[in-house]
C-alpha positions as a Markdown table, in Angstrom:
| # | Residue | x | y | z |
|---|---|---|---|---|
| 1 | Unk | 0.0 | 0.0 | 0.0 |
| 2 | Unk | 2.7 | 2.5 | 1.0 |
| 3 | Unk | 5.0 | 1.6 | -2.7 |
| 4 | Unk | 1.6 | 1.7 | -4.9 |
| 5 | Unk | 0.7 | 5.5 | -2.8 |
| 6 | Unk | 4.3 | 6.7 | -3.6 |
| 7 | Unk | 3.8 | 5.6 | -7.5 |
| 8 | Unk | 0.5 | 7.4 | -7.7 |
| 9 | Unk | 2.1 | 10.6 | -6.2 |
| 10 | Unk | 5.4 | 10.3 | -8.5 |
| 11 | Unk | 3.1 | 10.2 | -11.4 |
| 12 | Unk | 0.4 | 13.5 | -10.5 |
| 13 | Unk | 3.8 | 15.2 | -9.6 |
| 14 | Unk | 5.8 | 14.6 | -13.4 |
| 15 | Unk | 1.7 | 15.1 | -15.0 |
| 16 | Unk | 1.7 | 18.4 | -13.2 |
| 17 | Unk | 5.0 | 19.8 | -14.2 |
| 18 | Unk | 4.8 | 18.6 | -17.7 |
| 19 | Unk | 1.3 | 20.3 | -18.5 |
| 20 | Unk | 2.6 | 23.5 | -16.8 |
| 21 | Unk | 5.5 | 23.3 | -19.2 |
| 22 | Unk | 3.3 | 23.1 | -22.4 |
| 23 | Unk | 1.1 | 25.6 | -21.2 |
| 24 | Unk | 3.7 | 28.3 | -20.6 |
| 25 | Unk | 5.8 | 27.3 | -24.0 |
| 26 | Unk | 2.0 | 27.2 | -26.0 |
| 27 | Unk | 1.2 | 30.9 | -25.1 |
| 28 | Unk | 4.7 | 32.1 | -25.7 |
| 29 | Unk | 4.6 | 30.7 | -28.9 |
| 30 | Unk | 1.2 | 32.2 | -29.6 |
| 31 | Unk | 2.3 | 36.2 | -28.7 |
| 32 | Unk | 5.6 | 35.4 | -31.0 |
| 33 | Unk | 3.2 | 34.4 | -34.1 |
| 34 | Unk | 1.2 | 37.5 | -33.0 |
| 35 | Unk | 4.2 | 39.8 | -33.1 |
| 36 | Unk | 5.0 | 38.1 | -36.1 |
| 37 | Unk | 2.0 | 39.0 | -38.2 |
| 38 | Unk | 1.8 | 42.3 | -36.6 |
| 39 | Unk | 5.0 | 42.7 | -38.4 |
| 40 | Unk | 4.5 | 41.6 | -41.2 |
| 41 | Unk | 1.2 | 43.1 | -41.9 |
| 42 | Unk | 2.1 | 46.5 | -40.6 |
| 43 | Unk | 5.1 | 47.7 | -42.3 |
| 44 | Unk | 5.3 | 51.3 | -40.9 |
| 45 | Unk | 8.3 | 53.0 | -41.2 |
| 46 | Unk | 9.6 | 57.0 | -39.6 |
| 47 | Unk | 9.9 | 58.5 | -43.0 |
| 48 | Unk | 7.4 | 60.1 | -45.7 |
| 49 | Unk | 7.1 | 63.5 | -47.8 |
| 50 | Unk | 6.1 | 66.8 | -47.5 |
| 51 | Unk | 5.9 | 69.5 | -49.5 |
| 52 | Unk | 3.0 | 72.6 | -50.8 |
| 53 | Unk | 0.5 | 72.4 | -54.0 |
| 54 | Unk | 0.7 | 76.2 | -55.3 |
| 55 | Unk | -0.9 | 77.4 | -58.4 |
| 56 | Unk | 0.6 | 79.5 | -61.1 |
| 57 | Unk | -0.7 | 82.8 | -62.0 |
| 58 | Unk | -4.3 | 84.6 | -60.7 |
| 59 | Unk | -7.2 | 82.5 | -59.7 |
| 60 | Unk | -10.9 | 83.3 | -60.5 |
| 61 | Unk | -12.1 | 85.5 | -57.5 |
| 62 | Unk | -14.3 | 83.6 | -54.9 |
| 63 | Unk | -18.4 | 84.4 | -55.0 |
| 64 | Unk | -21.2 | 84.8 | -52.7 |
| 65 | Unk | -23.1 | 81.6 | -52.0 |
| 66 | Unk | -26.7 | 82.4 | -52.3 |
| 67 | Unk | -28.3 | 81.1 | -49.4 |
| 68 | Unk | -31.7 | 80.9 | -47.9 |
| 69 | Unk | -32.8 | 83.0 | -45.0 |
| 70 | Unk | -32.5 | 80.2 | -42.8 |
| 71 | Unk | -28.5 | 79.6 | -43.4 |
| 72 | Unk | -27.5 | 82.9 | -43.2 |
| 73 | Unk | -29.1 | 83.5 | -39.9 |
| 74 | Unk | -26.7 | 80.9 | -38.9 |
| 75 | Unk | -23.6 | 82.4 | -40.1 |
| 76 | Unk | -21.3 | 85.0 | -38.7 |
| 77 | Unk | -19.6 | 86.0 | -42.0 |
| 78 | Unk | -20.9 | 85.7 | -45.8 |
| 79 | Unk | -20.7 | 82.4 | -47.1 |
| 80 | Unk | -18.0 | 82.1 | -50.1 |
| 81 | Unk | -17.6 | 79.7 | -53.0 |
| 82 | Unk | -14.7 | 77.3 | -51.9 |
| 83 | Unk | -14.4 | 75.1 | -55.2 |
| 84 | Unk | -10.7 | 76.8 | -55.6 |
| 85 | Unk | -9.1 | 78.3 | -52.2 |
| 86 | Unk | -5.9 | 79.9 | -53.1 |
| 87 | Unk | -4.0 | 82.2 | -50.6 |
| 88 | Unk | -1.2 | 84.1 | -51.6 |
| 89 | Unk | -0.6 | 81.3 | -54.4 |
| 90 | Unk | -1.0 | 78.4 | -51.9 |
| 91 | Unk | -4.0 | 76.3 | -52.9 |
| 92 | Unk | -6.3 | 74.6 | -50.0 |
| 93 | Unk | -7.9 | 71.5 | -50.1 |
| 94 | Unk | -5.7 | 69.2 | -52.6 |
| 95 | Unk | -6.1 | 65.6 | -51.6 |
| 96 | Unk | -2.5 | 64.2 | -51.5 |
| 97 | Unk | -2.0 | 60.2 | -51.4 |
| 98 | Unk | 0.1 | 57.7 | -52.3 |
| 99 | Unk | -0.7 | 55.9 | -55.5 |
| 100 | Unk | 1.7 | 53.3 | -55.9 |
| 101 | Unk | 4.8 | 51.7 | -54.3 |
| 102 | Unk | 3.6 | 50.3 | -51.6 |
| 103 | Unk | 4.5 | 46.3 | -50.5 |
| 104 | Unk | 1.7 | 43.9 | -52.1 |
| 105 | Unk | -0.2 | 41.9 | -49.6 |
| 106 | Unk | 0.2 | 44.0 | -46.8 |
| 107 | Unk | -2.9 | 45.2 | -44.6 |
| 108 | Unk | -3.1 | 48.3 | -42.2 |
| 109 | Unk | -5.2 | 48.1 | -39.1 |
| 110 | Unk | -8.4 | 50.5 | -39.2 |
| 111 | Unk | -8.4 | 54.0 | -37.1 |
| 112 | Unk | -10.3 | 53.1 | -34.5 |
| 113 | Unk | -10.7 | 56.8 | -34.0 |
| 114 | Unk | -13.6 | 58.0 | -36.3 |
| 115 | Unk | -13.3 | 60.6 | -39.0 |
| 116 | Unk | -15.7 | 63.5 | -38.2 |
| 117 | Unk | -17.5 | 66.0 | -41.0 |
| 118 | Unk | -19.7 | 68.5 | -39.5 |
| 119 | Unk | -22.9 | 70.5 | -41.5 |
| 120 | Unk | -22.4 | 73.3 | -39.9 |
| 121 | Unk | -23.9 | 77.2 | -41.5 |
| 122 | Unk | -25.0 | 75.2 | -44.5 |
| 123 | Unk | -22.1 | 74.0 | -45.4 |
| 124 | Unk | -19.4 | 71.2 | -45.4 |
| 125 | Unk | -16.3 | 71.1 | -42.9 |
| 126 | Unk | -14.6 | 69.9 | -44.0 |
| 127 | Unk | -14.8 | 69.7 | -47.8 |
| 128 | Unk | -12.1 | 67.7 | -48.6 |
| 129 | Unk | -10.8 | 64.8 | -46.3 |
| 130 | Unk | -9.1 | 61.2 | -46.6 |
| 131 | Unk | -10.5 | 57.8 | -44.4 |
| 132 | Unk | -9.5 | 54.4 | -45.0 |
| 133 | Unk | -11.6 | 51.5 | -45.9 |
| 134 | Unk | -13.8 | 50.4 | -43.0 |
| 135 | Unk | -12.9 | 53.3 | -40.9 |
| 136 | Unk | -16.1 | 54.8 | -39.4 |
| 137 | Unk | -17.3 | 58.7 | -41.0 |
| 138 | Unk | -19.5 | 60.6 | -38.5 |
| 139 | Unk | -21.6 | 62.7 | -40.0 |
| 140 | Unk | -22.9 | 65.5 | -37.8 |
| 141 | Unk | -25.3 | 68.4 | -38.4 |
| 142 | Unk | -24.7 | 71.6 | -36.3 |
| 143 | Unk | -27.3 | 73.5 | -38.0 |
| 144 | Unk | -31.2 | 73.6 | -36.1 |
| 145 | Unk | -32.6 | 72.2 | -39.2 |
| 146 | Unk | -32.7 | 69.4 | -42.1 |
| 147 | Unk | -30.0 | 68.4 | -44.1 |
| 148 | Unk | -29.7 | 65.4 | -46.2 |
| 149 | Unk | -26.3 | 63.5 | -46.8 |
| 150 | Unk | -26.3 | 62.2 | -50.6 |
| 151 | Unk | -22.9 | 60.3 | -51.7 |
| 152 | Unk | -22.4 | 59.6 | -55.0 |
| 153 | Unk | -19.4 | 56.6 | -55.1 |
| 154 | Unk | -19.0 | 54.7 | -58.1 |
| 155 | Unk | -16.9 | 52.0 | -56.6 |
| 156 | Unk | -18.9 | 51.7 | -53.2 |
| 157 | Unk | -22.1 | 51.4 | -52.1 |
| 158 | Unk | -23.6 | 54.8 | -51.5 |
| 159 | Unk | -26.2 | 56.2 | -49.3 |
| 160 | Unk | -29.0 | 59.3 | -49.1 |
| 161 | Unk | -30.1 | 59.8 | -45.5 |
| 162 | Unk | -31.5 | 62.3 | -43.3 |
| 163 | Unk | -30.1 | 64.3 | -40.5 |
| 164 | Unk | -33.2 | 65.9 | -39.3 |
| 165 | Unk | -31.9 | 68.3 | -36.6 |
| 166 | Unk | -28.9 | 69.6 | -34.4 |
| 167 | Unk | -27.3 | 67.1 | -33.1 |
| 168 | Unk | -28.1 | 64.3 | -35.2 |
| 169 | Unk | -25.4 | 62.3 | -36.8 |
| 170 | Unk | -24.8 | 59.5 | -39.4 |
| 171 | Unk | -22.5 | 57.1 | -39.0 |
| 172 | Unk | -21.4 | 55.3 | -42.5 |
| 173 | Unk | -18.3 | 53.7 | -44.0 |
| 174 | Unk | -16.8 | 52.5 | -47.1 |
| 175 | Unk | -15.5 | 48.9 | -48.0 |
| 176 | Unk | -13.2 | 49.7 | -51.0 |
| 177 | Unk | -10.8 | 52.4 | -52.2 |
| 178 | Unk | -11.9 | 55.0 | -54.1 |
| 179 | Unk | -10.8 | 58.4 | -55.5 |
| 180 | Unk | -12.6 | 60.7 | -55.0 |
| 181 | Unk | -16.5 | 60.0 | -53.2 |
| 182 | Unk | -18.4 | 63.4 | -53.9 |
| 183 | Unk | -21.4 | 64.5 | -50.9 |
| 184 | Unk | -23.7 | 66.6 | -51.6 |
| 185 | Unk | -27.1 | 68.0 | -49.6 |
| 186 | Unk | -30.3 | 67.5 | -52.0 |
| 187 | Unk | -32.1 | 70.0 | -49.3 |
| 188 | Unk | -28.9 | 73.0 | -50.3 |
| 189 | Unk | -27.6 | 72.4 | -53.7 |
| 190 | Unk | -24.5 | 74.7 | -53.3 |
| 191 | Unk | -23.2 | 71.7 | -50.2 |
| 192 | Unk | -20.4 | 70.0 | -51.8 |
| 193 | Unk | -18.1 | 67.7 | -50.4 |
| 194 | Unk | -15.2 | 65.2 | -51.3 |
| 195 | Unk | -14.3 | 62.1 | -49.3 |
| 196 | Unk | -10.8 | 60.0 | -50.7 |
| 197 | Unk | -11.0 | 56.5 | -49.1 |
| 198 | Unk | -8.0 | 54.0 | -49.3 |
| 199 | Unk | -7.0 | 51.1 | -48.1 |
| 200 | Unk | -3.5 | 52.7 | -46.3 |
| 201 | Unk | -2.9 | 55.5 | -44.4 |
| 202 | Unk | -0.6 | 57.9 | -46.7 |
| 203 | Unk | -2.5 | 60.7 | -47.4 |
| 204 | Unk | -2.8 | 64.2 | -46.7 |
| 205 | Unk | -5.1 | 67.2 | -47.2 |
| 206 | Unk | -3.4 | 70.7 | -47.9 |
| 207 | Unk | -4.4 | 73.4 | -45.2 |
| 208 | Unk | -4.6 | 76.8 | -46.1 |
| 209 | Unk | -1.3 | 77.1 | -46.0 |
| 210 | Unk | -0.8 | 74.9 | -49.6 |
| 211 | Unk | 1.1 | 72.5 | -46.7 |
| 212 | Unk | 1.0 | 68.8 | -46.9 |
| 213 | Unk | 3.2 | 65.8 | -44.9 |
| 214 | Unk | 2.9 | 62.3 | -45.1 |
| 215 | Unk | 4.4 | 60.2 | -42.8 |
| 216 | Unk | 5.7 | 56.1 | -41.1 |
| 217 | Unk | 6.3 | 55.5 | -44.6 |
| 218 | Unk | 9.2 | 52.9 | -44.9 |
| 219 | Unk | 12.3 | 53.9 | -47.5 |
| 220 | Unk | 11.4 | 52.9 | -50.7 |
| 221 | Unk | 10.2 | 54.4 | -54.6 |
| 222 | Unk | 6.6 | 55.7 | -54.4 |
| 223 | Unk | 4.3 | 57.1 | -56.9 |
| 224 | Unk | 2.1 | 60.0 | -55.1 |
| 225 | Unk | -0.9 | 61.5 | -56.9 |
| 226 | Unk | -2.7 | 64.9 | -56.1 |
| 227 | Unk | -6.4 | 65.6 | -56.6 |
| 228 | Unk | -8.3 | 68.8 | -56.6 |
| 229 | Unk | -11.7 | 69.0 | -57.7 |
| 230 | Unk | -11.2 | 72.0 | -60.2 |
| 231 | Unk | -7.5 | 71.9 | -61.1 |
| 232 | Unk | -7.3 | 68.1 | -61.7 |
| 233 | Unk | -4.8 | 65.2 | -60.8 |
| 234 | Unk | -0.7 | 65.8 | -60.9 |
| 235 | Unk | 1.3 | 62.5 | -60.3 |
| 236 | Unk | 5.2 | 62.5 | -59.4 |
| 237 | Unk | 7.6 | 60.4 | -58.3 |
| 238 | Unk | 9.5 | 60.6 | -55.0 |
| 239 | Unk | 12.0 | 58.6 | -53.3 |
| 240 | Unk | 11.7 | 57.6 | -49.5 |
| 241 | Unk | 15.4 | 57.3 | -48.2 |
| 242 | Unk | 17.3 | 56.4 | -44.7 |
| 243 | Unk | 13.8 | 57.1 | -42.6 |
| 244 | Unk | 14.0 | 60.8 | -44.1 |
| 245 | Unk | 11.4 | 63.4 | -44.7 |
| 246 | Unk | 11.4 | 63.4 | -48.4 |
| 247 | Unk | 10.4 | 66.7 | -50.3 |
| 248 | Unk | 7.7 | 67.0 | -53.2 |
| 249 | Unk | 6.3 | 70.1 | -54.7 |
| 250 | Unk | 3.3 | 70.6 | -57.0 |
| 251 | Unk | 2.5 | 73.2 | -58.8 |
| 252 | Unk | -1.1 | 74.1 | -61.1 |
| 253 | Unk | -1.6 | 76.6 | -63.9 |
């Protein structure tokens, strides 16, 4: 009785130490396969481009936006047409984004952050911006009355919804990438805006400044494209080098 009680004990004791062995070595291998595809499917790297979008010679001189009554009461200053913002040769609003270069197969975790465009005195804010694919858009209306939100995608499923009064918000998203998605308001014509989704997060709108930066993109060759709604698409090619800031410059007549 005493030998067969001593056996029994020997063997829970070498069970017990050998499961807590494969238990330890099975979750370390797990977080090294997760590192592993984190690093593999997240190839983010400390440099990138920046630069200015200026335009060559005098621009057409901006117009009054006739509203109703019920827009400008909600306005400070007189609404002005903002299809081409230039300031002192610096043009607003460019939609700057890599085109090509990138690493095939690669993926790039979602913003879990949402991107935010406001109706606010009848009109877009802001009228140009970039989101990537899947990332949520909120759509809010700062106004104390009815505006509609109409996109217009080719490549994605669109929608034409109601935001009734302030405060009320969509919430939307797109599933592919797509160049640009106009928005307009069916309830104020003159509303106009421009969403660029992709499915990576270099890109850049210019701020009033012409400015633009890009960056975490690994050294390599890179195609980058800009987009303005009047003045067109410009495509160049730029070189990402040593984890620098790489300099690009574009330029509309």
């Amino acid at each position: 009785m005493r030998i067969s009680a001593i056996l029994t004990f020997l063997i829970f004791f070498i069970a017990a130490c050998g499961g807590g062995a494969g238990e330890t070595d099975g979750g370390q291998e797990s977080e090294n396969a997760s590192a592993a595809e984190a690093a593999d499917t997240t190839p983010m790297g400390s440099g990138g481009v920046s630069g200015s979008v200026m335009f060559t010679g005098t621009p057409a001189e901006r117009t009054p936006v006739r509203m109703n009554d019920d827009c400008t009461d909600e306005r400070d200053t007189e609404a002005l047409s903002e299809e081409l913002l230039v300031n002192e040769g610096a043009v607003q609003n460019v939609f700057v984004y890599v085109s090509a270069g990138l690493p095939d197969g690669y993926t790039y975790p979602t913003p879990s952050e949402p991107a935010v465009i406001d109706q606010v005195g009848c009109m877009y804010t802001p009228r140009v911006m970039g989101v990537q694919v899947e990332q949520i858009i909120r759509i809010e209306n700062s106004d104390p009355f009815q505006h509609n939100v109409n996109s217009g995608p080719e490549t994605n499923r669109g929608f034409n919804e109601s935001t009734p009064n302030v405060g009320d918000y969509l919430e939307k998203k797109f599933l592919l990438p797509e160049v640009m998605v106009p928005v307009k308001c069916d309830v104020h014509g003159w509303m106009q805006a421009y969403i660029g989704v992709l499915d990576h997060p270099y890109f850049a709108t210019t701020d009033a400044s012409g400015s633009f930066m890009i960056s975490g993109l690994p050294d390599g060759n890179y195609t980058l494209t800009a987009w303005h709604e009047q003045l067109g698409e410009q495509t160049m090619e730029v070189m990402v080098s040593g984890g620098a800031m790489s300099e690009a410059a574009v330029n509309y007549q």
